[in-house]
C-alpha positions as CSV (number, residue, x, y, z in Angstrom):
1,X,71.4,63.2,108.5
2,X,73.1,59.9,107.8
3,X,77.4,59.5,108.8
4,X,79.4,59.0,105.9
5,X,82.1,56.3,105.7
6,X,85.4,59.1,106.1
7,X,86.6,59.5,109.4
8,X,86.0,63.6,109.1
9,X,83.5,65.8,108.6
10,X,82.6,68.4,105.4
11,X,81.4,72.0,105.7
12,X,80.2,74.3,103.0
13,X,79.1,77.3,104.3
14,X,76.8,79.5,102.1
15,X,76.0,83.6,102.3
16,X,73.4,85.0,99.4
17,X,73.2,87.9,97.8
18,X,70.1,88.7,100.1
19,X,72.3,88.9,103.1
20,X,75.2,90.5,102.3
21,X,74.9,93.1,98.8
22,X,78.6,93.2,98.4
23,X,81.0,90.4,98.0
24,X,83.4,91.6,100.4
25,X,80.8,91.5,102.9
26,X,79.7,87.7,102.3
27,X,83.6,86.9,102.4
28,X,84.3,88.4,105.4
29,X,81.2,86.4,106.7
30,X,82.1,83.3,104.9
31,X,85.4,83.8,106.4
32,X,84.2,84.3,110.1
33,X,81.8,81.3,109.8
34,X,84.8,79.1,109.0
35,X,87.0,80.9,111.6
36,X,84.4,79.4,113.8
37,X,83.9,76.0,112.6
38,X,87.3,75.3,112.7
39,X,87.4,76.4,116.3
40,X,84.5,74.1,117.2
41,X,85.0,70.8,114.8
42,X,87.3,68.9,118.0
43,X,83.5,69.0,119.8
44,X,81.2,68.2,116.6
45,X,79.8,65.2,115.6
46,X,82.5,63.7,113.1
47,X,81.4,61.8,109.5
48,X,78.7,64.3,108.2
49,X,77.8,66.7,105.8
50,X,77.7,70.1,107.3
51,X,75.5,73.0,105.1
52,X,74.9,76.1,106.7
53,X,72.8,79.1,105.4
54,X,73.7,82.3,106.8
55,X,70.2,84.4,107.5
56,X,70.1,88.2,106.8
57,X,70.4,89.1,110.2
58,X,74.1,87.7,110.7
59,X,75.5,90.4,108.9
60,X,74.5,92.8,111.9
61,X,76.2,90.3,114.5
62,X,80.2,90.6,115.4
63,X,82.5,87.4,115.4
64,X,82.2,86.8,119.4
65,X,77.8,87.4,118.9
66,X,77.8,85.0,115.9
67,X,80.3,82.5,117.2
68,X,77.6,81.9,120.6
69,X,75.2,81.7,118.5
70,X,76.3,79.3,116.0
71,X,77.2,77.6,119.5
72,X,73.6,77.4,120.6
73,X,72.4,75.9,117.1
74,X,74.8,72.8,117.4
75,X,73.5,72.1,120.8
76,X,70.5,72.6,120.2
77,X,71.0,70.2,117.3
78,X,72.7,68.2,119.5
79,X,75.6,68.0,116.8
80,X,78.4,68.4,120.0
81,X,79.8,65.7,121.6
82,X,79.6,66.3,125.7
């Protein structure tokens, strides 16, 4: 990933049709994933381009089980500043 010349950073977070059926069920996922990101952004990397891709087994996870584990994948990314 290459920074970007603006001082912040952009997320697009994407749920398919694959891992959530219903709408209401990729929202509410959609909605949780950004709950999080927002929650976390002070400690990311700022100027890049954030995509994330929900896999199927998210939809089985609660807010507090998804939040530690979207957690572990920016570390282990090392996308958090210590």
């Amino acid at each position: 990933m290459e920074p970007r010349a603006l001082p912040e950073s952009s997320w697009a977070v994407v749920v398919g049709v694959k891992v959530a059926r219903l709408a209401k069920d990729r929202n509410l996922l959609k909605r949780r994933l950004r709950t999080i990101l927002r929650e976390l952004a002070p400690a990311v990397k700022k100027n890049y381009y954030y995509l994330i891709f929900l896999r199927p087994g998210a939809r089985k996870l609660d807010f507090s089980q998804l939040k530690l584990e979207v957690e572990q994948i920016f570390k282990k990314a090392r996308l958090i500043i210590q």
